[in-house]
TORRO-910214 format. One record per atom (N, C-alpha, C, O, CB): x, y, z; residue number from 1; residue in three letters. Coordinates in steps of 0.2 Angstrom, whole numbers, always signed. Glycine has a CB too. Layout:
BEGIN
SITE    east   north      up   num   residu
SITE       X       Y       Z   NUM      ALA
...
This chain:
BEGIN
SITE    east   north      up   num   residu
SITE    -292    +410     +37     1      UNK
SITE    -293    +405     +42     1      UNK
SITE    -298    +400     +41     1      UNK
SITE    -298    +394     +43     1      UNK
SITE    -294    +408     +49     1      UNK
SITE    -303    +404     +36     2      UNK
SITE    -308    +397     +36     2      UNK
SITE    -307    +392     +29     2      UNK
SITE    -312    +388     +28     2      UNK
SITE    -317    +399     +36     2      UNK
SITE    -301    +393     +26     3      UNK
SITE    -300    +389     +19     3      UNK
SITE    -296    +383     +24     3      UNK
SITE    -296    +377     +22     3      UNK
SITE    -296    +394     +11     3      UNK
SITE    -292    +384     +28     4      UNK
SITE    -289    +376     +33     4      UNK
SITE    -293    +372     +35     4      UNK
SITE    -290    +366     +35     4      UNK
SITE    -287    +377     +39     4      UNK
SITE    -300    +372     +38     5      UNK
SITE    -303    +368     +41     5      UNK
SITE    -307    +362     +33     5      UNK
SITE    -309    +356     +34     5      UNK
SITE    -309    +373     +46     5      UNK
SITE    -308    +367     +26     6      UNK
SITE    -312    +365     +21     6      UNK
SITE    -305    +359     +18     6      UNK
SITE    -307    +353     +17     6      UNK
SITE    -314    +373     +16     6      UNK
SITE    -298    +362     +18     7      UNK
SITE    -293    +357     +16     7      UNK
SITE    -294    +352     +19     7      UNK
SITE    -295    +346     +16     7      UNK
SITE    -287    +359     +16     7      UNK
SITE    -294    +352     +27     8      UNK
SITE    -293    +345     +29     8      UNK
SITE    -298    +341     +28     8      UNK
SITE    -297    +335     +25     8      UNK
SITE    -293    +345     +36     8      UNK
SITE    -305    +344     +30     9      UNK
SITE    -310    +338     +24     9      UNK
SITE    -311    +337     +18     9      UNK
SITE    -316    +334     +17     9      UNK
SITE    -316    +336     +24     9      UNK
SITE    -307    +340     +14    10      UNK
SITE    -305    +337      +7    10      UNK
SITE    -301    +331      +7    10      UNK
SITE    -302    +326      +4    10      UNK
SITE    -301    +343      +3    10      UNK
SITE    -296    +333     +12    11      UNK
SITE    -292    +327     +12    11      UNK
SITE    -292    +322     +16    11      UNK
SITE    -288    +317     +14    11      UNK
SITE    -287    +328     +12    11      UNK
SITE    -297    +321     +21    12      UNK
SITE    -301    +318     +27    12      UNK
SITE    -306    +313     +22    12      UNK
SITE    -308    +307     +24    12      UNK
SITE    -305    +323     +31    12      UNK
SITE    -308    +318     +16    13      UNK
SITE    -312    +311     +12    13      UNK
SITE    -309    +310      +7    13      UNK
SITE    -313    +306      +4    13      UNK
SITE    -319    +313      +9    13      UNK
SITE    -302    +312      +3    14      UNK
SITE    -300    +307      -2    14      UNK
SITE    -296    +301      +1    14      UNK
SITE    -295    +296      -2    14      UNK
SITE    -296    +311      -7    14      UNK
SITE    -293    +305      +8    15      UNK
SITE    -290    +297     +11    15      UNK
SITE    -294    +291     +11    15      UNK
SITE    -292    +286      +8    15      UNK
SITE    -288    +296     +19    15      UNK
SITE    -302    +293     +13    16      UNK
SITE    -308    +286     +16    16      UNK
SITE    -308    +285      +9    16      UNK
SITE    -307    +279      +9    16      UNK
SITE    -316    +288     +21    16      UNK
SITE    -310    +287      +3    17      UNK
SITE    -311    +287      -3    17      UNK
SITE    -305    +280      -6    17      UNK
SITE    -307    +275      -8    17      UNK
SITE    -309    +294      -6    17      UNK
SITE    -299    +283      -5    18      UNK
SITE    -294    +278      -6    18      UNK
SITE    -294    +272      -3    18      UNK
SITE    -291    +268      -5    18      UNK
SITE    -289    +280      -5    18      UNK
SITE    -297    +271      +5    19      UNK
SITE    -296    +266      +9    19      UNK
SITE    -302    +261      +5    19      UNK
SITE    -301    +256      +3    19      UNK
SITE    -296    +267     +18    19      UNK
SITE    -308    +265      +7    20      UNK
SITE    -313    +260      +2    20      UNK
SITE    -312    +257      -5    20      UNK
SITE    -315    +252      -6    20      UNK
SITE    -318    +264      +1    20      UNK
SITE    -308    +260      -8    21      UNK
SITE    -307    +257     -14    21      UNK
SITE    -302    +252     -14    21      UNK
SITE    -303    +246     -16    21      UNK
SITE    -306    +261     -20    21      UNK
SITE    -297    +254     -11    22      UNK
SITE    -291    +249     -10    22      UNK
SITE    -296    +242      -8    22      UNK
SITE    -297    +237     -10    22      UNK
SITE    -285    +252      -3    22      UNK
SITE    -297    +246      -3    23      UNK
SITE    -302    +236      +0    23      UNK
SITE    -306    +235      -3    23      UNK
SITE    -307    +229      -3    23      UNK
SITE    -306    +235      +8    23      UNK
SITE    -310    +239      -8    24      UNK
SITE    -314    +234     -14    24      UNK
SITE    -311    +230     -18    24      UNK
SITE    -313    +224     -19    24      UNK
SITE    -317    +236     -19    24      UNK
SITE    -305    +234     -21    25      UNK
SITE    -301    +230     -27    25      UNK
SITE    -297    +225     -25    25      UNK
SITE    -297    +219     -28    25      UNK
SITE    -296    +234     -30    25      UNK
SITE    -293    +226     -18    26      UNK
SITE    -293    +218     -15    26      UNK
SITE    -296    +214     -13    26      UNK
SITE    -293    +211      -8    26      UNK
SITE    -289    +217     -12    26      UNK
SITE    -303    +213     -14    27      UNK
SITE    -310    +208     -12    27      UNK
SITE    -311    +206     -17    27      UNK
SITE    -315    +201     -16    27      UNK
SITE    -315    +210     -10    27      UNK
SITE    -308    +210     -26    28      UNK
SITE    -310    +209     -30    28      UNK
SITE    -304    +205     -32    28      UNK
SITE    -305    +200     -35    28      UNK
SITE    -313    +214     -34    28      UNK
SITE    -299    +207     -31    29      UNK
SITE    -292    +201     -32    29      UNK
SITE    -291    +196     -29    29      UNK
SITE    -287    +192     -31    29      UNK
SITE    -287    +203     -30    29      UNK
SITE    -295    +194     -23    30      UNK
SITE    -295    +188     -19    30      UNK
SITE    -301    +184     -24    30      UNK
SITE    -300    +178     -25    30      UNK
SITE    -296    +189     -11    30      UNK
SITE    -304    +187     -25    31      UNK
SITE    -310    +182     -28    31      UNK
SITE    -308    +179     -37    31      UNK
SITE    -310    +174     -39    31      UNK
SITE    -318    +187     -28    31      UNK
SITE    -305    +183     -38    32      UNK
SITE    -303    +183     -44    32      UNK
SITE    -297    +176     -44    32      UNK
SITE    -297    +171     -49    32      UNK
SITE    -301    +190     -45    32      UNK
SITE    -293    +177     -38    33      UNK
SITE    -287    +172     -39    33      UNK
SITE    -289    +165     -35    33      UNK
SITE    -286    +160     -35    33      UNK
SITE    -280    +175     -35    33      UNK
SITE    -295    +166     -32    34      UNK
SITE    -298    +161     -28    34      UNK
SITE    -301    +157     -37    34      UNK
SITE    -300    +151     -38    34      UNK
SITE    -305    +164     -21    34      UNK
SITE    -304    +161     -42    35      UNK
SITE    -307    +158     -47    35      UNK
SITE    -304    +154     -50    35      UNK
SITE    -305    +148     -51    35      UNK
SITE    -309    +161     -51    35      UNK
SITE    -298    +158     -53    36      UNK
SITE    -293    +156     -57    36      UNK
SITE    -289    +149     -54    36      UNK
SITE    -288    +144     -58    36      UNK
SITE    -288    +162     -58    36      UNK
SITE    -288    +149     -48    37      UNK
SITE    -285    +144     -43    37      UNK
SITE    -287    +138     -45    37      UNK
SITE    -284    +133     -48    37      UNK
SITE    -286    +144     -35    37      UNK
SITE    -295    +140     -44    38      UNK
SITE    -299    +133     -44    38      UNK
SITE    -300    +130     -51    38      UNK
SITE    -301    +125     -52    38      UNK
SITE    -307    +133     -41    38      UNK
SITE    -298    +135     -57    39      UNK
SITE    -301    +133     -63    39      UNK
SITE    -294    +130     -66    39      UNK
SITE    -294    +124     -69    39      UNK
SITE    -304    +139     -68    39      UNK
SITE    -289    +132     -65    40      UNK
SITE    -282    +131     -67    40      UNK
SITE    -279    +124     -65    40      UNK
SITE    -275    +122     -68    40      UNK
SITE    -277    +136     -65    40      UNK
SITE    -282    +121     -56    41      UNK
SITE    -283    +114     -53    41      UNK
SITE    -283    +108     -58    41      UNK
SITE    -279    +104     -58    41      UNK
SITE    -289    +113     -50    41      UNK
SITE    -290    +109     -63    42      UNK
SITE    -290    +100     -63    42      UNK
SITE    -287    +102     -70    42      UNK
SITE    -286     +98     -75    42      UNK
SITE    -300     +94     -62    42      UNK
């Protein structure tokens, strides 16, 4: 009974793990395509 409560926050923190990175890498893609946008312009 006590190895159920230990899985859920294993996976309680690889979800938040995932959500945080997801939203880094697309902060890092917007900035990225915002560069490229502006450099590729004139």
């Amino acid at each position: 009974m006590k190895r159920k409560p230990d899985l859920l926050w294993v996976l309680v923190v690889l979800f938040s793990l995932g959500v945080v990175t997801t939203g880094y890498t697309q902060g890092l893609w917007e900035r990225q395509g915002e560069a490229t946008s502006q450099v590729s312009k004139p």
